[in-house]
Backbone as JSON Lines, residues from 0, in Angstrom:
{"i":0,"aa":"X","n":[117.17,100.89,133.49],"ca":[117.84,100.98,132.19],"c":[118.34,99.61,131.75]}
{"i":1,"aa":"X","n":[118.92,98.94,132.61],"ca":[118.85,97.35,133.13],"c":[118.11,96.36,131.78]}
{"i":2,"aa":"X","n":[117.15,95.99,132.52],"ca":[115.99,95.69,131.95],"c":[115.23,96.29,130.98]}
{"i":3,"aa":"X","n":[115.35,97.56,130.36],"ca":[114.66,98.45,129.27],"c":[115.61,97.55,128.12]}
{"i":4,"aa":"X","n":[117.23,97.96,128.37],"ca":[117.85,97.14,127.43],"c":[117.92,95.54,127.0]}
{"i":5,"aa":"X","n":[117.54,94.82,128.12],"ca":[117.01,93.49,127.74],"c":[116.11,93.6,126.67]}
{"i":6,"aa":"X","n":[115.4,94.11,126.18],"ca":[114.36,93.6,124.83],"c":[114.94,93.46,123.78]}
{"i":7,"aa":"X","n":[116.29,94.03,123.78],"ca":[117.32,93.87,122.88],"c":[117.82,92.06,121.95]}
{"i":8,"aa":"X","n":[117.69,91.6,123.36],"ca":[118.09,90.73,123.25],"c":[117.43,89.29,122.34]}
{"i":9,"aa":"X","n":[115.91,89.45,122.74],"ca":[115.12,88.91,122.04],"c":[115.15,89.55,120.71]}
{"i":10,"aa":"X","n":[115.25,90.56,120.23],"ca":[114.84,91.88,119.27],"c":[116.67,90.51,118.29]}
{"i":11,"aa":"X","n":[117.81,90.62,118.92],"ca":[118.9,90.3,118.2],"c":[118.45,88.59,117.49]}
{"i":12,"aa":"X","n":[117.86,88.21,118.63],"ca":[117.36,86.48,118.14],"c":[116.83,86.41,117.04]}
{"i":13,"aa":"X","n":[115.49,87.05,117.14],"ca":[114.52,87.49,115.97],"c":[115.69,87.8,114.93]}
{"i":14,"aa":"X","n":[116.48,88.5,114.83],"ca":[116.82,88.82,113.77],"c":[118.01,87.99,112.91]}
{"i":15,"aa":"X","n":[118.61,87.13,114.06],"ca":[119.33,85.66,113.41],"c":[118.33,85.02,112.94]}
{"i":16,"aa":"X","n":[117.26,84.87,113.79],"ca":[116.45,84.16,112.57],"c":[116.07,84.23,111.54]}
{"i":17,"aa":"X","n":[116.01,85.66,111.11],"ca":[115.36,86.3,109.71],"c":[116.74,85.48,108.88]}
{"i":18,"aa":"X","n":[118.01,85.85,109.53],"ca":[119.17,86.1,108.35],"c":[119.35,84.18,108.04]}
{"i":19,"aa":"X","n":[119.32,83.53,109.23],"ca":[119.29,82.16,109.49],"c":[118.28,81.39,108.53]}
{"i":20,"aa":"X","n":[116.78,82.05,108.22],"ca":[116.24,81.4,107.5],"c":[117.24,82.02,106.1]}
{"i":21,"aa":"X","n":[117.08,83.0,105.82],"ca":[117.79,83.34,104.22],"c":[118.85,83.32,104.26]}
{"i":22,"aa":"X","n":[119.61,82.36,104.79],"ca":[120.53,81.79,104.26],"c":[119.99,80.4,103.95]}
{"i":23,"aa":"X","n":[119.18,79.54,104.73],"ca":[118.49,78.5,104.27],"c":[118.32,78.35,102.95]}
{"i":24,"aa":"X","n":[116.94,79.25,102.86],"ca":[116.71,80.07,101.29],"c":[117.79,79.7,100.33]}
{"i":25,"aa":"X","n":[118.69,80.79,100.4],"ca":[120.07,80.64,99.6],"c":[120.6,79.24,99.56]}
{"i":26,"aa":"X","n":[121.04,78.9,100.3],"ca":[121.37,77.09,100.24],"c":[121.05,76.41,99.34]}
{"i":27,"aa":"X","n":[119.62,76.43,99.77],"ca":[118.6,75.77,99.03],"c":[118.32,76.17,97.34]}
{"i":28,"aa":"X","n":[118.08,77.33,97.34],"ca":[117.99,77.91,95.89],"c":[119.32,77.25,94.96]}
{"i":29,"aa":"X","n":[120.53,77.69,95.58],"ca":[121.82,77.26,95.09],"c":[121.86,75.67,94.62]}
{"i":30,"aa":"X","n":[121.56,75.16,95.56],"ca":[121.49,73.33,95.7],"c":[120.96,73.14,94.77]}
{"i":31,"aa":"X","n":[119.76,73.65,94.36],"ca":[118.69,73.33,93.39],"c":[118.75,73.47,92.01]}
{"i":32,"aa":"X","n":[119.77,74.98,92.2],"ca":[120.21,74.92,90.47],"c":[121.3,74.22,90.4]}
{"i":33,"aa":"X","n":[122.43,74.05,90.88],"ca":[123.48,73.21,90.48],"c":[122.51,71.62,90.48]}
{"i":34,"aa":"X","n":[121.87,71.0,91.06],"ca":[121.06,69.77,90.38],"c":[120.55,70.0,89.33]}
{"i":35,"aa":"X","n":[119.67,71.05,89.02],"ca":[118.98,70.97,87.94],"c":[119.0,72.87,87.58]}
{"i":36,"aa":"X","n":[120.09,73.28,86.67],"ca":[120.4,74.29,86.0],"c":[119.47,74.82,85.25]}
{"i":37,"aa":"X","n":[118.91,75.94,85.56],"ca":[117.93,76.69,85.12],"c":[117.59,76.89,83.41]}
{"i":38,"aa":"X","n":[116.58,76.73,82.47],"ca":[117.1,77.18,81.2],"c":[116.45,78.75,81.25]}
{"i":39,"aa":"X","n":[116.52,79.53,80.31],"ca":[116.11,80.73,79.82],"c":[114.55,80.9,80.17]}
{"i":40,"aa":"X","n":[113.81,79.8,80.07],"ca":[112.25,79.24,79.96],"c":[111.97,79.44,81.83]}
{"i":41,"aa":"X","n":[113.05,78.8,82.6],"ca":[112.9,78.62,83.66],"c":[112.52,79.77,84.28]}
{"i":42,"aa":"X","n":[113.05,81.26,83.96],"ca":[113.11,82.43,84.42],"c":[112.55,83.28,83.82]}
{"i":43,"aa":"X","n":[111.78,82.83,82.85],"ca":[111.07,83.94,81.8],"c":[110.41,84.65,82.12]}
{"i":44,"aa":"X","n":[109.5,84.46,83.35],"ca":[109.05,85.29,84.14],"c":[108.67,85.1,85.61]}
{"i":45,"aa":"X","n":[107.45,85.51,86.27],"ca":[107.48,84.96,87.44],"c":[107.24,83.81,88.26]}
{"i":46,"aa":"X","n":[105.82,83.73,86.93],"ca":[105.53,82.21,87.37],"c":[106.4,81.14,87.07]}
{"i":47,"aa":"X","n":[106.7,81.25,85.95],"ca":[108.11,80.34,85.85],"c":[108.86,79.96,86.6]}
{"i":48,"aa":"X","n":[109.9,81.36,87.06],"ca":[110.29,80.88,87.89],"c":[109.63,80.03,89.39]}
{"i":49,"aa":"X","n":[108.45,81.04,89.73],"ca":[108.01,80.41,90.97],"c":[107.99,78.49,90.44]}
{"i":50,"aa":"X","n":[107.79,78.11,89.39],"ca":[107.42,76.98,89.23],"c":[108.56,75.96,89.3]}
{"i":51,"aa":"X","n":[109.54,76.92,88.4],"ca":[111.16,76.3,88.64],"c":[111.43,76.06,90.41]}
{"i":52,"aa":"X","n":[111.33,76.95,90.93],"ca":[112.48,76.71,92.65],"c":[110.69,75.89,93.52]}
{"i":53,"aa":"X","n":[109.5,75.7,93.08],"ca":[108.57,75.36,94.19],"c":[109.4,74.14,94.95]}
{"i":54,"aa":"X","n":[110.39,73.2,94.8],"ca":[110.74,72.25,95.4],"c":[111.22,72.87,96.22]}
{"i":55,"aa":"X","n":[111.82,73.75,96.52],"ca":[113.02,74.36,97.46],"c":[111.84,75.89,98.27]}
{"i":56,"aa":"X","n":[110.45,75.77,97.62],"ca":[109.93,77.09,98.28],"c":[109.72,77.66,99.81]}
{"i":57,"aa":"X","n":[109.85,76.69,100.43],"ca":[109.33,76.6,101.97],"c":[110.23,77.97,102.97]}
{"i":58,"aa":"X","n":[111.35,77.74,103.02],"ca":[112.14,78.67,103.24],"c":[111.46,80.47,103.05]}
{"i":59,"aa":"X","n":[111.4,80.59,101.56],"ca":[111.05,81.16,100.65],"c":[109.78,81.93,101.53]}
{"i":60,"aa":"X","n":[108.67,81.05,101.94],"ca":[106.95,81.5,102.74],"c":[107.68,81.88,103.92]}
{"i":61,"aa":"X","n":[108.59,81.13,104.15],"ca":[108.71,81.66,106.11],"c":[109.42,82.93,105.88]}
{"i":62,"aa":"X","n":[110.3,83.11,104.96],"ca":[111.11,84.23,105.03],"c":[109.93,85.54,105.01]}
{"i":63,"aa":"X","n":[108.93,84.86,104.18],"ca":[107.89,86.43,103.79],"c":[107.01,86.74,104.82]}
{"i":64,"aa":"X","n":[106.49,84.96,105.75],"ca":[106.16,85.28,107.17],"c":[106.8,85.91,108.03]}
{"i":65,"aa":"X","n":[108.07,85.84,108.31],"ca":[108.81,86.59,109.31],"c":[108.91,88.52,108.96]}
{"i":66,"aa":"X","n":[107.99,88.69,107.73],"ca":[107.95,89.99,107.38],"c":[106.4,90.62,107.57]}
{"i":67,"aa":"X","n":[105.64,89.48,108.11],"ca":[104.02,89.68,108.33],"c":[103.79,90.19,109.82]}
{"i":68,"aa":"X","n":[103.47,89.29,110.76],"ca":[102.99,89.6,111.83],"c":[104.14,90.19,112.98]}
{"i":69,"aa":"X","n":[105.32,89.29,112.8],"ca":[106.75,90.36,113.48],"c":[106.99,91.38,113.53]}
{"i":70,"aa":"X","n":[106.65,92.25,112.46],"ca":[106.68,93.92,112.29],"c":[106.19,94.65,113.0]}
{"i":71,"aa":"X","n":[104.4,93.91,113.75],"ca":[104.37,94.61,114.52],"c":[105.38,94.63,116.11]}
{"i":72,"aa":"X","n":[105.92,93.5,116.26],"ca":[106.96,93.12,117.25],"c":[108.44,94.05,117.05]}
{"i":73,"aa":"X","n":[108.79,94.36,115.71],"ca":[109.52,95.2,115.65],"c":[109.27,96.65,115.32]}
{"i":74,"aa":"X","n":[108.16,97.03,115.83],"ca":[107.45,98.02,115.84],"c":[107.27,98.35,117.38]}
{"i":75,"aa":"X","n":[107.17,97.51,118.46],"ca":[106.85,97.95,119.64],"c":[108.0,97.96,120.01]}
{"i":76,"aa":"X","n":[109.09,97.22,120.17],"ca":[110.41,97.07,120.68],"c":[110.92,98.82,120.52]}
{"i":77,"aa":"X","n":[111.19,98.94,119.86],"ca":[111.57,101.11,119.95],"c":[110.42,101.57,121.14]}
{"i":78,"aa":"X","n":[109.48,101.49,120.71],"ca":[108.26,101.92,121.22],"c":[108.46,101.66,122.8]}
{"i":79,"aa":"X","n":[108.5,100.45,123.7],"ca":[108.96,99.71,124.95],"c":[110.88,100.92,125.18]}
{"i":80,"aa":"X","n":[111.87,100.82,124.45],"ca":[112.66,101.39,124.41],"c":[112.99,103.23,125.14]}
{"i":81,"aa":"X","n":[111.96,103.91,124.13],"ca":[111.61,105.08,124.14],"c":[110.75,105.32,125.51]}
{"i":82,"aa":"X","n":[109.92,104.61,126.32],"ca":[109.04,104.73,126.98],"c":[109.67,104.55,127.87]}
{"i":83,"aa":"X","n":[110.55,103.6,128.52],"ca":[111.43,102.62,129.31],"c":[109.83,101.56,130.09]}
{"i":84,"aa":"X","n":[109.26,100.95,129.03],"ca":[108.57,100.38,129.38],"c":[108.73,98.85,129.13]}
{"i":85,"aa":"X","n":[110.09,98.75,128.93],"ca":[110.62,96.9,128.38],"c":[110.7,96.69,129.93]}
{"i":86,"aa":"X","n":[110.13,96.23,130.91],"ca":[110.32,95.59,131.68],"c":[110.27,94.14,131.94]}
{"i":87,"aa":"X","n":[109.91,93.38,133.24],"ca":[110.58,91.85,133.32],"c":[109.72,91.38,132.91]}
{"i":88,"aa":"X","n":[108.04,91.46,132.48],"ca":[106.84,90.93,131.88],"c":[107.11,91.04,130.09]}
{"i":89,"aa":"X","n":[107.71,92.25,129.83],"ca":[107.78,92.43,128.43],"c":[109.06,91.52,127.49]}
{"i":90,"aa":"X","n":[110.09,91.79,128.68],"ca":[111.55,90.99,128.28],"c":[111.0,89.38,127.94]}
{"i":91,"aa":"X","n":[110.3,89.05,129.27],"ca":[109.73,87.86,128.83],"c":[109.02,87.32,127.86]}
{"i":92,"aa":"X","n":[107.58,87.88,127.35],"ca":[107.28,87.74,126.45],"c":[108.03,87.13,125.02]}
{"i":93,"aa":"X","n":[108.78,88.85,125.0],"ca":[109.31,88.95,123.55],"c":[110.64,87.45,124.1]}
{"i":94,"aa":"X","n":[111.02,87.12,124.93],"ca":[111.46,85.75,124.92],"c":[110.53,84.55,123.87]}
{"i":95,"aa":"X","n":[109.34,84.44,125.04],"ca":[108.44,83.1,124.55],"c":[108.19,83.59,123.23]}
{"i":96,"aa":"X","n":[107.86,85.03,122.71],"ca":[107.56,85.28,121.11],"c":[108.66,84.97,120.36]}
{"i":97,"aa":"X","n":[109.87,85.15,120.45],"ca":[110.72,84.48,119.46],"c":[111.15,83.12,119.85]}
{"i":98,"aa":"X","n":[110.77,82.46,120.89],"ca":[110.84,80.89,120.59],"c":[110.24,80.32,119.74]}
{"i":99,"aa":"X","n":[108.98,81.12,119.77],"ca":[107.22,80.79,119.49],"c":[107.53,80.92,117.87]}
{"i":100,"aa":"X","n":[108.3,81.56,117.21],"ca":[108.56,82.06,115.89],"c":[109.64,81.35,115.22]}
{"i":101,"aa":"X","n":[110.67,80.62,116.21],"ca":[111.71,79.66,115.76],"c":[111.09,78.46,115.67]}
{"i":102,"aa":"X","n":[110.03,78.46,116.74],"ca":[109.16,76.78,116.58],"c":[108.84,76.83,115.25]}
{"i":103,"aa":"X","n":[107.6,78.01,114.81],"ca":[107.17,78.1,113.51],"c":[107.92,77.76,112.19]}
{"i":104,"aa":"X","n":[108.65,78.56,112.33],"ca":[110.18,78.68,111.3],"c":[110.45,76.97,110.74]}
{"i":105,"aa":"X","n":[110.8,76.42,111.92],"ca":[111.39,75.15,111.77],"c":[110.11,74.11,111.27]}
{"i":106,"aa":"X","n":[109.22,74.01,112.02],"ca":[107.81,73.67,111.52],"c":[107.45,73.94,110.08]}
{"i":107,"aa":"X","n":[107.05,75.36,109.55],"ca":[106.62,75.29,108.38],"c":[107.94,74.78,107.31]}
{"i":108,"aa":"X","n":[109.35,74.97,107.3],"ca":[110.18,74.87,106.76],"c":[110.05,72.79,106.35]}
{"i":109,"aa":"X","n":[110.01,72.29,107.68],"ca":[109.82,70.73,107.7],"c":[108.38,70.0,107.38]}
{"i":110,"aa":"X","n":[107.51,70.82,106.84],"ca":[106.23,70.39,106.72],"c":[105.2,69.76,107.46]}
{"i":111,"aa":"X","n":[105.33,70.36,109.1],"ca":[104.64,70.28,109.74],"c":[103.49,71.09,109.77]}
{"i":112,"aa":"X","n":[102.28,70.54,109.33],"ca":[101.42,71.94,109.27],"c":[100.36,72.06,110.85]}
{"i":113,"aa":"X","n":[99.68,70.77,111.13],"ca":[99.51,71.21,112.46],"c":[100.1,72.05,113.52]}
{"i":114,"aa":"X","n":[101.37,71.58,113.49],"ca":[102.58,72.03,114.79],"c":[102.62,73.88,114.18]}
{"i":115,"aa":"X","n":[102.58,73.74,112.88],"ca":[103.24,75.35,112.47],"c":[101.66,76.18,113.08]}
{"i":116,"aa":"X","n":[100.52,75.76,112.97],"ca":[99.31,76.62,112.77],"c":[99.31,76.59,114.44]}
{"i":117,"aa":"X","n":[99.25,75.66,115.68],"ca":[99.1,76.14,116.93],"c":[100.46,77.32,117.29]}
{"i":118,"aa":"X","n":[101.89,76.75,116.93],"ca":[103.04,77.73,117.08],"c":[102.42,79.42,116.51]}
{"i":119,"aa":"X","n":[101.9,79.17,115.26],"ca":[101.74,80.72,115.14],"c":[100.27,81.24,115.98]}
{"i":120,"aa":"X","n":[99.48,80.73,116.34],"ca":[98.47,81.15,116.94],"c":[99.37,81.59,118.35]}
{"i":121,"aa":"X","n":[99.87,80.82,118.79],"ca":[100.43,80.94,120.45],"c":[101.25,82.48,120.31]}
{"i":122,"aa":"X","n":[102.08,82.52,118.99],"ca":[102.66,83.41,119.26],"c":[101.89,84.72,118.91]}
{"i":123,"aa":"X","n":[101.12,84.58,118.3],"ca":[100.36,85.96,117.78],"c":[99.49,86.26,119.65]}
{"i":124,"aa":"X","n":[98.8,85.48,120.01],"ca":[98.75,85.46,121.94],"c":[99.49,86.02,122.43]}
{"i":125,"aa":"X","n":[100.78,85.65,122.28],"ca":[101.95,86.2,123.02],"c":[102.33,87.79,122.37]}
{"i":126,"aa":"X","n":[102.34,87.98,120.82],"ca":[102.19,89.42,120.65],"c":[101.4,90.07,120.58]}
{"i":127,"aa":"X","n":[100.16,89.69,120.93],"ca":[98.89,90.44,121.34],"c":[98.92,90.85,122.94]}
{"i":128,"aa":"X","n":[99.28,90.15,123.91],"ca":[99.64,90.35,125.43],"c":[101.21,91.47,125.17]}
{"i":129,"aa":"X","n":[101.75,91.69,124.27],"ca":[103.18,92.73,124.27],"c":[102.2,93.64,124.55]}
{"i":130,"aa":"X","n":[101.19,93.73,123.27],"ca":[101.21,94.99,123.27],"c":[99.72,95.58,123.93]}
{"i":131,"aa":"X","n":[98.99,94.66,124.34],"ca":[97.81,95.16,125.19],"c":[98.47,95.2,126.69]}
{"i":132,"aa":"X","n":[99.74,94.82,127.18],"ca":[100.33,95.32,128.27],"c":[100.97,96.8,128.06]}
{"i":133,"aa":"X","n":[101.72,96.57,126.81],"ca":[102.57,98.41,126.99],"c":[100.99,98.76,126.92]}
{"i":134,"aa":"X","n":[99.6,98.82,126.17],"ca":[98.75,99.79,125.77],"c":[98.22,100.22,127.67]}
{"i":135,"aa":"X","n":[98.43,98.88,128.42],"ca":[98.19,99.59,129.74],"c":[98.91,100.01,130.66]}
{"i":136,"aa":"X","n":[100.47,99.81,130.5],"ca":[101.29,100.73,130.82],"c":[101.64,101.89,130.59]}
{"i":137,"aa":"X","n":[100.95,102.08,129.37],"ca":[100.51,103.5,128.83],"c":[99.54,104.51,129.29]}
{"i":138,"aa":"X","n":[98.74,103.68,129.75],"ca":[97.34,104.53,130.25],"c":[97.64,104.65,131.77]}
{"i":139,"aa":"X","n":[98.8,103.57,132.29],"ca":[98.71,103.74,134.33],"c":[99.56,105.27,134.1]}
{"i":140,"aa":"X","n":[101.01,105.14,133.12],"ca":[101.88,106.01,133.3],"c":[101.15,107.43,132.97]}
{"i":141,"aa":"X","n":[100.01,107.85,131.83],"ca":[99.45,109.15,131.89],"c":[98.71,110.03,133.16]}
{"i":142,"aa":"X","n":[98.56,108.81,134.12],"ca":[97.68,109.11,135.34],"c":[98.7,110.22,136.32]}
């Protein structure tokens, strides 16, 4: 029970990071209009706006990344939970996967694009091994 509840822990990281980047976001958005105050034109619609905040957008992509391939990560975490299949291989993982996702984070945010494209490959590795391990901890435990 120990260790089932450890996935928690990674599961809480992940999720400072979500709030950690949007507050970035926010910062940034804020910063941007008090420099340069939006007119009516600025917001008229979407593209507009997208065109108004693109200086400040970066934040903005990671926030919508951390809503792409993570889901399935916060999709297995219950799943590992319910099963009591978060053990010391899985705890780990979902460790190196949310390092692997703070590397990214910080990377695409700073305009590193090499560093961001191996970080997300490694980690999509690392959440591809979550869940082709529970899929065979699944199949030992039906035996």
């Amino acid at each position: 029970m120990m260790m089932t509840r450890a996935i928690l822990w990674p599961t809480f990281a992940l999720v400072a990071l979500i709030f950690a980047i949007s507050i970035t976001l926010l910062l940034g958005r804020i910063g941007h209009m008090r420099r340069q105050p939006p007119t009516a034109r600025d917001v008229a619609d979407v593209e507009a706006s997208r065109a108004y905040f693109r200086s400040v957008e970066r934040p903005a992509a990671n926030l919508a990344n951390l809503f792409e391939l993570p889901v399935l990560y916060f999709a297995l975490v219950p799943l590992l939970l319910l099963t009591g299949l978060a053990g010391l291989a899985q705890v780990t993982l979902a460790w190196i996967y949310v390092a692997l996702r703070a590397g990214h984070s910080i990377a695409h945010i700073v305009g590193r694009v090499r560093l961001r494209f191996a970080l997300f490959l490694a980690s999509t590795g690392i959440l591809a091994a979550m869940w082709i391990g529970f899929a065979i901890d699944i199949g030992f435990s039906a035996r």
